[in-house]
C-alpha positions in Angstrom: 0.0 0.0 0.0 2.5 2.7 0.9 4.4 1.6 -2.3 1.3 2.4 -4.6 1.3 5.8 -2.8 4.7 6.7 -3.1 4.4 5.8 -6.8 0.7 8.1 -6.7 2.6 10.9 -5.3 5.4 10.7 -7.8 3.0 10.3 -11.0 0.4 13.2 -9.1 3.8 15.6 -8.6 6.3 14.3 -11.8 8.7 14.1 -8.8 11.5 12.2 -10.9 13.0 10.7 -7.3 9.5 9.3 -5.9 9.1 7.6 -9.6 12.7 6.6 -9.2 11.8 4.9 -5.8 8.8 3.4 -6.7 9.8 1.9 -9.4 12.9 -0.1 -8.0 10.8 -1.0 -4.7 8.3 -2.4 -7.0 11.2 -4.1 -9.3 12.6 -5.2 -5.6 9.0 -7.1 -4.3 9.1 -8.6 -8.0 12.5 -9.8 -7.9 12.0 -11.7 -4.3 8.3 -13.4 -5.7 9.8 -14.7 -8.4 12.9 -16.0 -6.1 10.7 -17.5 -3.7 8.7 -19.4 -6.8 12.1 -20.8 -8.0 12.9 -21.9 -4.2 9.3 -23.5 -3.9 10.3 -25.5 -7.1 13.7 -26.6 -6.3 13.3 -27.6 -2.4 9.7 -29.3 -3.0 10.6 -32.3 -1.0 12.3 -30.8 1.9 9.3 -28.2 1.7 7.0 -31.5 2.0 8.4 -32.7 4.9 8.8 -30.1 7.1 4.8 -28.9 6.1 4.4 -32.8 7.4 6.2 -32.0 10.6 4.9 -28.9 11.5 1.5 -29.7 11.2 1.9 -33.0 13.1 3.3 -30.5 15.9 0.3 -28.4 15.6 -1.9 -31.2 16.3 -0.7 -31.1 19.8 -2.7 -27.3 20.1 -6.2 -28.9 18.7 -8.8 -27.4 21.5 -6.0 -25.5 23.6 -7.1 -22.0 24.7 -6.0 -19.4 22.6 -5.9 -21.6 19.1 -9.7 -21.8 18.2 -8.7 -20.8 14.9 -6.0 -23.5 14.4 -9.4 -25.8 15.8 -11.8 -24.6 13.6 -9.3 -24.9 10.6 -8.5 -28.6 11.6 -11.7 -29.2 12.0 -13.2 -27.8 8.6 -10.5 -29.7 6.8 -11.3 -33.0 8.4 -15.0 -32.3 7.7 -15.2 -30.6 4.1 -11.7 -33.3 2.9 -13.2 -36.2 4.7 -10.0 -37.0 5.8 -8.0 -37.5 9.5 -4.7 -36.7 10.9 -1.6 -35.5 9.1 -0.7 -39.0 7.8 -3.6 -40.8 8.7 -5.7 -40.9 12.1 -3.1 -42.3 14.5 -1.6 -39.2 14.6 -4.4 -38.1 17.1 -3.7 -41.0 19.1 -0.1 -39.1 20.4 -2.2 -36.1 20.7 -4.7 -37.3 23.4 -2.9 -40.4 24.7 -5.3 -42.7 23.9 -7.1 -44.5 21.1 -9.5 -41.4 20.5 -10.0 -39.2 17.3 -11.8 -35.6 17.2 -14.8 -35.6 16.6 -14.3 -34.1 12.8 -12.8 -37.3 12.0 -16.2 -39.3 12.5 -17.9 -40.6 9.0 -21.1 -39.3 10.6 -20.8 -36.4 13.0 -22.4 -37.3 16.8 -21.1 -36.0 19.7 -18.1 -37.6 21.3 -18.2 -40.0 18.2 -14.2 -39.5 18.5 -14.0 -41.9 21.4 -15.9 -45.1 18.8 -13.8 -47.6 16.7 -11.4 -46.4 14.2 -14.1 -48.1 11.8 -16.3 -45.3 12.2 -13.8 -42.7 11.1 -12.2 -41.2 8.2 -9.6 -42.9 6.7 -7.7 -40.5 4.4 -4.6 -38.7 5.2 -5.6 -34.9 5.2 -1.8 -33.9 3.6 -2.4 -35.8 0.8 -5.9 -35.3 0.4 -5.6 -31.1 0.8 -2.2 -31.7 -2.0 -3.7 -33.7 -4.1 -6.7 -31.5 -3.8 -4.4 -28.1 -4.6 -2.8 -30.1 -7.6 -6.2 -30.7 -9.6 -6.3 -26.8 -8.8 -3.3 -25.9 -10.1 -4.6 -24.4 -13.5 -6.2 -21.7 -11.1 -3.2 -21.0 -8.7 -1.1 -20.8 -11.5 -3.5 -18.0 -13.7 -3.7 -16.2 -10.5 0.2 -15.7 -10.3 0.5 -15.3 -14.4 -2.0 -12.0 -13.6 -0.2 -11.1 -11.0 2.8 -10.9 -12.1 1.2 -9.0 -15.6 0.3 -6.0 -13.4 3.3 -6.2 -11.4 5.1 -6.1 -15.1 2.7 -3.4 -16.3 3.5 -1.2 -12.7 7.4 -1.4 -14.0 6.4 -0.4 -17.5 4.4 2.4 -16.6 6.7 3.7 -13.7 9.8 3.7 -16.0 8.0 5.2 -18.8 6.7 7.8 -16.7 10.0 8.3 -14.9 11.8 9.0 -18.9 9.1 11.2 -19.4 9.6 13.4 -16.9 13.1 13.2 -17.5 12.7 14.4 -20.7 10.2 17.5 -20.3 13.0 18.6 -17.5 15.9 18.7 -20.3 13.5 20.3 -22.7 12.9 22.9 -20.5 15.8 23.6 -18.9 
């Protein structure tokens, strides 16, 4: 936000330094997406597996005070991905100690259903179900990027054109 309005005031004001600014900040932000995409890409795998681990770790906060969003998110996942655990639903069982599941896990939804046999839960590994599930919507992800990346392109252009511009009027007047 304070980047658009540097590059407002600079375009509002032909304030060659503000264009200047605006213009390498924005070439700066571009720079480190595009780097982070390239890292994404080349360290997939160890990417994979610490995603694994961490969320496995933030099993352990499931129904803690102060984490009803991290709840509700596990939770909704479970329920809308019909899926259970990180790697599958014994993951919940170093969570509460004890053969028990939450309650998001259960095929049908009753109250303390958690506590039935595993036969009465979901089966699926919520990793691989939400991955596979943001592969098939790759298309989408990826068009999302391409269009940002085109106004982030069009910014430069029109920041550098502008900045030449004013540039120029200043020698023609001087």
């Amino acid at each position: 936000m304070i980047i658009g309005f540097v590059g407002c005031i600079g375009a509002i004001k032909e304030n060659k330094c503000l264009l200047l600014s605006f213009f390498i900040m924005l070439l700066i932000i571009f720079v480190l997406e595009l780097t982070v995409v390239i890292l994404f890409f080349v360290y997939t795998d160890k990417i994979d597996k610490y995603a694994q681990r961490d969320l496995k770790k933030g099993l352990h906060l499931y129904g803690t005070d102060g984490n009803i969003g991290l709840t509700n998110a596990w939770s909704i996942i479970q329920t809308d991905f019909r899926c259970c655990g990180v790697s599958n639903f014994t993951d919940w069982f170093e969570v509460y100690n004890t053969t028990r599941v939450p309650d998001s896990c259960c095929l049908e939804f009753s109250e303390n259903c958690g506590l039935h046999s595993p036969g009465t839960w979901w089966k699926a590994p919520c990793y691989e179900t939400v991955k596979i599930w943001l592969q098939e919507n790759l298309l989408a992800v990826g068009i999302f990027g391409l269009c940002t990346a085109l106004v982030q392109i069009l910014g430069l252009t029109f920041a550098m054109t502008m900045y030449c511009q004013v540039v120029k009027a200043d020698t023609y007047c001087a």
